[in-house]
MMTF fields as JSON, N, C-alpha, C and O atoms, coordinates in Angstrom:
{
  "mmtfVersion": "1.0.0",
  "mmtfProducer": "UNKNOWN",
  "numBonds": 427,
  "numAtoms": 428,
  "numGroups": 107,
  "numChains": 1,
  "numModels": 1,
  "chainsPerModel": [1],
  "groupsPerChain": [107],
  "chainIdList": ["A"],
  "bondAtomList": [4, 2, 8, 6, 12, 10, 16, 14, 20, 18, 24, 22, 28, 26, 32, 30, 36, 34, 40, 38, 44, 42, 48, 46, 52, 50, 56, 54, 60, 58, 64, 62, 68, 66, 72, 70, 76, 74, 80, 78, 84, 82, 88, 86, 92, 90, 96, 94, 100, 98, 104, 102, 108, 106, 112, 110, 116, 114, 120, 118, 124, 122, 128, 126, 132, 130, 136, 134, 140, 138, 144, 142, 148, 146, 152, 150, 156, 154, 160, 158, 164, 162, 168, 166, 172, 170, 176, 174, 180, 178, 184, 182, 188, 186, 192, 190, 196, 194, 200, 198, 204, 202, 208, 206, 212, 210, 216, 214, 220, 218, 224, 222, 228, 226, 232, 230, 236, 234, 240, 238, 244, 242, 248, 246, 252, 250, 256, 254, 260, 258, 264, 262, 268, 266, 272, 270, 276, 274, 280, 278, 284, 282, 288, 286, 292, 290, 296, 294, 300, 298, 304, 302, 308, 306, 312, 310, 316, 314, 320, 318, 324, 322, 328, 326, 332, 330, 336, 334, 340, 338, 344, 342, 348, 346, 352, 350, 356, 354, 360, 358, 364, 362, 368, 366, 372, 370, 376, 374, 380, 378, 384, 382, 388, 386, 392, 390, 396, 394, 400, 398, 404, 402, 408, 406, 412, 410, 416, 414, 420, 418, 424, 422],
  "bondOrderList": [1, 1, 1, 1, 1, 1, 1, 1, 1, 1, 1, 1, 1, 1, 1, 1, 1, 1, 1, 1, 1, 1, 1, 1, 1, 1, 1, 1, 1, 1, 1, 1, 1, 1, 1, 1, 1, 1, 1, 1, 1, 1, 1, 1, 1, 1, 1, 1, 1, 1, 1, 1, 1, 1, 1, 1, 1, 1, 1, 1, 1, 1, 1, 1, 1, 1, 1, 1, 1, 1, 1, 1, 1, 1, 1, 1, 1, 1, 1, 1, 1, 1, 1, 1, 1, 1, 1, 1, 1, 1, 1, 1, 1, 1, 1, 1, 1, 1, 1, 1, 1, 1, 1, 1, 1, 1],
  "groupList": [{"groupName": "UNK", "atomNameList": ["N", "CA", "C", "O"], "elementList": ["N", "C", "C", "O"], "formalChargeList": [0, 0, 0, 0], "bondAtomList": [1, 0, 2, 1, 3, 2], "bondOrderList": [1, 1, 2], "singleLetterCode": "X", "chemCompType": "L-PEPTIDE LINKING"}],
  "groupTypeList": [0, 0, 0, 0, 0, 0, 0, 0, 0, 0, 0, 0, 0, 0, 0, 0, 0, 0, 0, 0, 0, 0, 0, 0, 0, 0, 0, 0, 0, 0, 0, 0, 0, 0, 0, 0, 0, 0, 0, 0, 0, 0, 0, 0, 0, 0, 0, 0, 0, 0, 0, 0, 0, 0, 0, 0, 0, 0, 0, 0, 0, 0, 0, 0, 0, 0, 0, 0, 0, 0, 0, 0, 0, 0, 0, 0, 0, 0, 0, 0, 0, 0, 0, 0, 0, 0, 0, 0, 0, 0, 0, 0, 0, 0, 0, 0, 0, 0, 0, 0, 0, 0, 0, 0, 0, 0, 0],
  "groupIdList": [1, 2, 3, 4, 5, 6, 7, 8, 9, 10, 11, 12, 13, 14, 15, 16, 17, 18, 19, 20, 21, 22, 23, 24, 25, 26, 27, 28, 29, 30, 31, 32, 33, 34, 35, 36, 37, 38, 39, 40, 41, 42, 43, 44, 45, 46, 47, 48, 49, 50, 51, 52, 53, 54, 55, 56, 57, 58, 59, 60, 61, 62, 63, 64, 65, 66, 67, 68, 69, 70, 71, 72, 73, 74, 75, 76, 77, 78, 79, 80, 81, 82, 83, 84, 85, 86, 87, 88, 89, 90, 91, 92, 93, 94, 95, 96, 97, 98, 99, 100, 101, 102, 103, 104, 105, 106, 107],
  "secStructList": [7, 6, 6, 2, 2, 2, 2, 2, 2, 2, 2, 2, 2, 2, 2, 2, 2, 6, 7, 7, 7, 7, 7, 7, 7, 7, 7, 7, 7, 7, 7, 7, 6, 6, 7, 3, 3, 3, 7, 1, 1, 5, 7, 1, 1, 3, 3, 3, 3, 3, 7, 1, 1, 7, 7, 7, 3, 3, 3, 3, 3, 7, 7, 6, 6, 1, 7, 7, 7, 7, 3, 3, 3, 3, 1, 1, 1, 3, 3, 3, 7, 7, 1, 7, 7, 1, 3, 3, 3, 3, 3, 3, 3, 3, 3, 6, 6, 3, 3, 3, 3, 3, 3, 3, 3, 3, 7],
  "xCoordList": [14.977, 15.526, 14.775, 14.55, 14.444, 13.79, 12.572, 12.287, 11.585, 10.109, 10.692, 10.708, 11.343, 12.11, 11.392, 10.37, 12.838, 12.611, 11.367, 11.272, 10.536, 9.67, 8.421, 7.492, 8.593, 7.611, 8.081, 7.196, 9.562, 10.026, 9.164, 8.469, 9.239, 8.986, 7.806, 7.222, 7.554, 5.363, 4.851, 3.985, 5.398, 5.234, 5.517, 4.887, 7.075, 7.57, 6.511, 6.55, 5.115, 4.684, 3.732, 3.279, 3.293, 2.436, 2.986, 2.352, 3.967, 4.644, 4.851, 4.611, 5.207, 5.866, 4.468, 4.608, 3.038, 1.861, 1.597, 1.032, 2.184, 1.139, 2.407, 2.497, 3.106, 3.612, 3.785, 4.871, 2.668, 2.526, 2.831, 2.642, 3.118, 3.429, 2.121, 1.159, 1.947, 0.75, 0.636, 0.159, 0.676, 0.549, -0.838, -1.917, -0.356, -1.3, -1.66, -0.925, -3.004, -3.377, -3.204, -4.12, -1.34, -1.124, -2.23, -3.409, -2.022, -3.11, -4.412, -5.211, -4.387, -5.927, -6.725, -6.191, -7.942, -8.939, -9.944, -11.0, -9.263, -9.768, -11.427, -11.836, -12.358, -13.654, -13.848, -12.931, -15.141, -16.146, -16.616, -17.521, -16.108, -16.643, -17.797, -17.968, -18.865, -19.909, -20.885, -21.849, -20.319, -21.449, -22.658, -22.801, -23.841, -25.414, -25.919, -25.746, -26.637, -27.565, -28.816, -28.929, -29.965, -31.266, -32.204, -31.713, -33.599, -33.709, -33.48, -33.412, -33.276, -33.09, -33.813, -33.895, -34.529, -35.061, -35.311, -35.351, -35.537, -35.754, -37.103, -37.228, -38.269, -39.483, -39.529, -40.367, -38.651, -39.428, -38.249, -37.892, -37.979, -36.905, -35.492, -34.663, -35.489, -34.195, -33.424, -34.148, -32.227, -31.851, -31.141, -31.05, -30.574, -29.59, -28.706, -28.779, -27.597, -25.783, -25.555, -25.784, -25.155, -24.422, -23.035, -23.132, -22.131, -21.066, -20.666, -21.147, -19.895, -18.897, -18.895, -19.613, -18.01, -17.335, -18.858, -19.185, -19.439, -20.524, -20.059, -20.536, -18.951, -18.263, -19.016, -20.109, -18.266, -18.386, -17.805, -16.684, -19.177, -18.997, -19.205, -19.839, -18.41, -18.542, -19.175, -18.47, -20.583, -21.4, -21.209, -21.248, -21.04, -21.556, -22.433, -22.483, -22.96, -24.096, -23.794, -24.927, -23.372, -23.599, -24.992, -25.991, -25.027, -26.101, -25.371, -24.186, -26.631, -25.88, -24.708, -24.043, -24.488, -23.883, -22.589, -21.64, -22.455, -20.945, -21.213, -20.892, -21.741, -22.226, -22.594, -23.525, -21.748, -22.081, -23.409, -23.723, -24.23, -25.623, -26.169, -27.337, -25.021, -25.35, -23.964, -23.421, -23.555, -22.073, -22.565, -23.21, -22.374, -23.001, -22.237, -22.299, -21.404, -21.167, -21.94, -22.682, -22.183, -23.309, -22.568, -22.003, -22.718, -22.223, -23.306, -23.082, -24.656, -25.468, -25.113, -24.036, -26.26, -26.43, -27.754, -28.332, -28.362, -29.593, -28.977, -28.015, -29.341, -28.742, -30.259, -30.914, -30.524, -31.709, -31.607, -30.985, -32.265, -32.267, -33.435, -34.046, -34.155, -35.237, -35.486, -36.573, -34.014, -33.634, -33.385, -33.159, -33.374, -33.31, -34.364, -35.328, -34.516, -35.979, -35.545, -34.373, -36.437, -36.508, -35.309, -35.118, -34.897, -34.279, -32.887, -33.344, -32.085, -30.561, -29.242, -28.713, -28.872, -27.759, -26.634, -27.024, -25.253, -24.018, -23.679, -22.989, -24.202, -23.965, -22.551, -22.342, -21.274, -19.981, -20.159, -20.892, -19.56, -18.982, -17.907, -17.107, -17.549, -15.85, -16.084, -16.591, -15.606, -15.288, -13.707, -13.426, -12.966, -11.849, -11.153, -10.851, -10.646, -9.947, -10.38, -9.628, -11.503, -12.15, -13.448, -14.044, -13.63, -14.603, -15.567, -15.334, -16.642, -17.783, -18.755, -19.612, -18.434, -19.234, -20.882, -20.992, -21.567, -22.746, -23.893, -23.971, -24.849, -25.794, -26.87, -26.712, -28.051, -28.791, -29.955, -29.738, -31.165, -32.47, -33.817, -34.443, -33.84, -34.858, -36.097, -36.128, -37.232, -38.341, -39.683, -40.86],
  "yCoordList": [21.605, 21.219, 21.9, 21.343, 23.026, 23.756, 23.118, 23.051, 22.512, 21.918, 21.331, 21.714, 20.207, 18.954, 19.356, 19.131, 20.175, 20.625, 21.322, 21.697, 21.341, 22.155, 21.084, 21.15, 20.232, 18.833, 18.519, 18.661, 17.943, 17.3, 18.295, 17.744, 19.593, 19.891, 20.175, 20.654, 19.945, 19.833, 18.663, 18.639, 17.457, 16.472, 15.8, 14.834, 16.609, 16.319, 15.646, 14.481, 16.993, 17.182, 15.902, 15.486, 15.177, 14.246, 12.967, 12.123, 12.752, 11.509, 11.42, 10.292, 12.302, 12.723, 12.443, 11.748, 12.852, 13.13, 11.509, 11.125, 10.925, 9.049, 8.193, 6.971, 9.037, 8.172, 8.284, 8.386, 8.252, 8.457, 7.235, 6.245, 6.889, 5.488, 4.78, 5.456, 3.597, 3.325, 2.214, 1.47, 1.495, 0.686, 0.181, 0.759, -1.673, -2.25, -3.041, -3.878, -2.628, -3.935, -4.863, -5.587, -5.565, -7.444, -7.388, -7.368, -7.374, -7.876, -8.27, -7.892, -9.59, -10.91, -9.794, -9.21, -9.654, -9.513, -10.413, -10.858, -10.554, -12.003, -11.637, -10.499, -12.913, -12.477, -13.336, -13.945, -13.303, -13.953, -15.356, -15.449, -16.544, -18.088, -18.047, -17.36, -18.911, -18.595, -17.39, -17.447, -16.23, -15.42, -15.449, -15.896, -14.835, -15.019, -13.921, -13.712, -13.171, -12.057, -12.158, -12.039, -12.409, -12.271, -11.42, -10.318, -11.472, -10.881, -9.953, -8.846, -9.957, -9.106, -9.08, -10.257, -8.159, -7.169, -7.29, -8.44, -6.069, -6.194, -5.69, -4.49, -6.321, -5.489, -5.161, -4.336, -5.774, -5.69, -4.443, -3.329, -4.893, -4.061, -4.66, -4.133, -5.77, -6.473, -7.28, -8.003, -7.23, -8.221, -9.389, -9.405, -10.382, -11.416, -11.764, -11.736, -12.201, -11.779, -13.188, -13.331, -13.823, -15.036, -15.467, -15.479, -15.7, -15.999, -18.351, -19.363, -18.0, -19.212, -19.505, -20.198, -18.837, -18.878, -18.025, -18.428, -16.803, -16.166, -15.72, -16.141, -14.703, -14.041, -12.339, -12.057, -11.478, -10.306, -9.887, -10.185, -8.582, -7.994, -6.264, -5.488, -6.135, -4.86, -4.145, -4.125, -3.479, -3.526, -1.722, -0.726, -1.64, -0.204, -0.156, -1.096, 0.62, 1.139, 1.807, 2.285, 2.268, 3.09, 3.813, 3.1, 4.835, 5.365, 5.746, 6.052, 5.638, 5.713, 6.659, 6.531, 7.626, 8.941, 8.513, 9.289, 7.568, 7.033, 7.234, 6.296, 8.104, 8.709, 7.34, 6.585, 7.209, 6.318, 6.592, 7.781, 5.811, 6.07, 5.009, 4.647, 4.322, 3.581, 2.898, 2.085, 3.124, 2.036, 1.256, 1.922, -0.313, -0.754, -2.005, -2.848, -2.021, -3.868, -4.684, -4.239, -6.035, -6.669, -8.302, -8.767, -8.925, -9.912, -11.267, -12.334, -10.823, -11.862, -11.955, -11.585, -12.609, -12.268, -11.635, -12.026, -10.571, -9.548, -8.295, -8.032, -7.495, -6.137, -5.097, -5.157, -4.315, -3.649, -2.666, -1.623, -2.961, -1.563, -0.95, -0.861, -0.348, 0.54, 1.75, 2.327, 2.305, 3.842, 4.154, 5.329, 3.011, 3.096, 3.353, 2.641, 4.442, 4.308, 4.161, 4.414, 3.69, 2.618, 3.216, 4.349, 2.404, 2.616, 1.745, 0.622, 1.784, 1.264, 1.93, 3.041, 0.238, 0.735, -0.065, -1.174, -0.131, -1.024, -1.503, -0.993, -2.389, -2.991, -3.612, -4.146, -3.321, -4.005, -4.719, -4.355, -5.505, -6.414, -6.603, -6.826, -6.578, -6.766, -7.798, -7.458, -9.122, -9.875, -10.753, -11.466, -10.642, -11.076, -10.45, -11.232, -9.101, -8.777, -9.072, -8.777, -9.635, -10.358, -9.265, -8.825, -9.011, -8.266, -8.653, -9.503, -7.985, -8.553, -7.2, -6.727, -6.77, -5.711, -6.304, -7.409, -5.533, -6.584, -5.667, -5.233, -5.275, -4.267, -4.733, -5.897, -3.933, -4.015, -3.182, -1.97, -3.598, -3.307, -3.267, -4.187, -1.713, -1.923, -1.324, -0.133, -2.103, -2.017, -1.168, -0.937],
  "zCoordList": [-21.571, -20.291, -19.139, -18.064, -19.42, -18.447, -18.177, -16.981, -19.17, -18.886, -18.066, -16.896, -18.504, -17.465, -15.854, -15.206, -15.734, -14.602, -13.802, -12.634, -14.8, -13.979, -13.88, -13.075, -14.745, -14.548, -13.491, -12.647, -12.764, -11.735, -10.628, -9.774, -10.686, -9.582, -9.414, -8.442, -10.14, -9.891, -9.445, -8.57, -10.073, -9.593, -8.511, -8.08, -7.756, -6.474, -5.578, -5.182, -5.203, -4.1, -4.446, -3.38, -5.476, -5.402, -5.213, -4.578, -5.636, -5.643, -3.943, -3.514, -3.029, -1.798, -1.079, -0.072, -1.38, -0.638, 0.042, 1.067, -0.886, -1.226, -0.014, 0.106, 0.615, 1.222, 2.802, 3.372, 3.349, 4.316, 5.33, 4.622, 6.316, 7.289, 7.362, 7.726, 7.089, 7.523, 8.439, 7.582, 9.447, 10.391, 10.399, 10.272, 10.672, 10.768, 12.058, 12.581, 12.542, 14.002, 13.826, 13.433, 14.116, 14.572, 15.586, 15.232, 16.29, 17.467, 17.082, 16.225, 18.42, 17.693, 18.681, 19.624, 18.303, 19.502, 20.018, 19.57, 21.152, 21.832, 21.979, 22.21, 21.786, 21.502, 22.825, 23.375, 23.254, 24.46, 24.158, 23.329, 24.739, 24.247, 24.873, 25.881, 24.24, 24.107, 24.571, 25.334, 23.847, 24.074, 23.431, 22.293, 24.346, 23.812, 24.587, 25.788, 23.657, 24.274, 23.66, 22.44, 24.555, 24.049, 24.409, 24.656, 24.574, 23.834, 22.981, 23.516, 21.443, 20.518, 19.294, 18.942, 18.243, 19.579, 20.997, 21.435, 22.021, 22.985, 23.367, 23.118, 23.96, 23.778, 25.354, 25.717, 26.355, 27.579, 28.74, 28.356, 29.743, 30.346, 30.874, 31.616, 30.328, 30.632, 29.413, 28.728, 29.13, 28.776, 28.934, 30.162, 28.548, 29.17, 28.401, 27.173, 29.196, 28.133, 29.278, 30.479, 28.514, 29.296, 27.988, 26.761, 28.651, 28.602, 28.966, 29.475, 28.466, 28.572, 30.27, 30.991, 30.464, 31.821, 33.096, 34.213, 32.293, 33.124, 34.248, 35.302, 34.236, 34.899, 35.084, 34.593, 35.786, 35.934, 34.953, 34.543, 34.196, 33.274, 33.283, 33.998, 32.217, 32.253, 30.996, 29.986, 30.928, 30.525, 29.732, 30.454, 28.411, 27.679, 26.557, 25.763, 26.464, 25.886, 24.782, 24.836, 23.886, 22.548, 21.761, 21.665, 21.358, 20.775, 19.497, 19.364, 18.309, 16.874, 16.541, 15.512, 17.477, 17.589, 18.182, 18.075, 18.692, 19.677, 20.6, 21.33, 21.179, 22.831, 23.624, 23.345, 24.568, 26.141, 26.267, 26.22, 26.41, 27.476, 27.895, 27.747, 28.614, 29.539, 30.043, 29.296, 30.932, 31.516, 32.672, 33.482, 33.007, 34.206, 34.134, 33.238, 35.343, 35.685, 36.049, 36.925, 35.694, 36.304, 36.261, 35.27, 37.442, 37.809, 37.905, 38.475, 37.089, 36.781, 35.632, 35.164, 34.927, 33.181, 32.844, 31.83, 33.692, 33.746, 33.554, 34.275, 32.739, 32.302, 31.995, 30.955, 33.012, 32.971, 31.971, 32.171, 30.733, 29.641, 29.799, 28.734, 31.008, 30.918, 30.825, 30.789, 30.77, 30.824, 29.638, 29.346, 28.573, 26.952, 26.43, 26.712, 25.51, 24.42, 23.428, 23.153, 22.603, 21.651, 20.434, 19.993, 20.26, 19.333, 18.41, 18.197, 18.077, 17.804, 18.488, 18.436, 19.407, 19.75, 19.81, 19.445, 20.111, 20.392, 21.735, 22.617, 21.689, 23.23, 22.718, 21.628, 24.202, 24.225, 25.625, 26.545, 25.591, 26.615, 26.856, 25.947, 28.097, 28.319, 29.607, 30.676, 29.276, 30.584, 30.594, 29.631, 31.505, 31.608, 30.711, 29.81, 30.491, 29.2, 28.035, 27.107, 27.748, 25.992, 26.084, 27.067, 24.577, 24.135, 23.075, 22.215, 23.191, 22.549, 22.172, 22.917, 20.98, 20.538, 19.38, 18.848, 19.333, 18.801, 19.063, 20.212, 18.148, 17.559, 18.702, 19.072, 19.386, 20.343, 19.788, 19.769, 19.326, 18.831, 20.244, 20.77, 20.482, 21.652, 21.298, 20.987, 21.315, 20.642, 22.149, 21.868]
}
């Protein structure tokens, strides 16, 4: 009787560990109708992001590290990457509340 008990209570803490809350994102994430960004690669100092609608955007930059290095609104579809060296990064887009995340190769 005693093992019993002493199995129950060894085992308590694992059975107890596995049940943690876990929550899931309902939420749609509304994406950008027709988005297009070209050049990609990028060999020169600009790129172009046109949209559906081709509204004012709000423009971030990512480096493989997560680090911002670059934030810029731009209300054309010209986005100057010349302050970038070469490398891989995450360009996001945000126009009208909709988002558009998408890998950026600058050569």
């Amino acid at each position: 009787m005693r093992k019993l008990y002493f199995i129950l209570i060894m085992a308590l803490p694992l059975f107890s560990f596995g049940q943690e809350l876990v929550t899931v994102n309902t939420q749609q994430t509304q994406e950008l109708e027709g988005f297009k960004m070209y050049p990609n690669p990028a060999y020169g100092e600009e790129v172009y992001i046109t949209t559906e609608t081709n509204g004012s955007k709000q423009i971030k930059i990512f480096d493989v590290f997560g680090d911002v290095v670059l934030t810029e609104r731009i209300s054309t579809n010209t986005l100057n990457i010349s302050r970038l060296v070469p490398g891989v990064y995450v360009l996001q887009v945000t126009e009208r509340e909709k988002t558009m995340t998408r890998k950026l190769v600058v050569k």
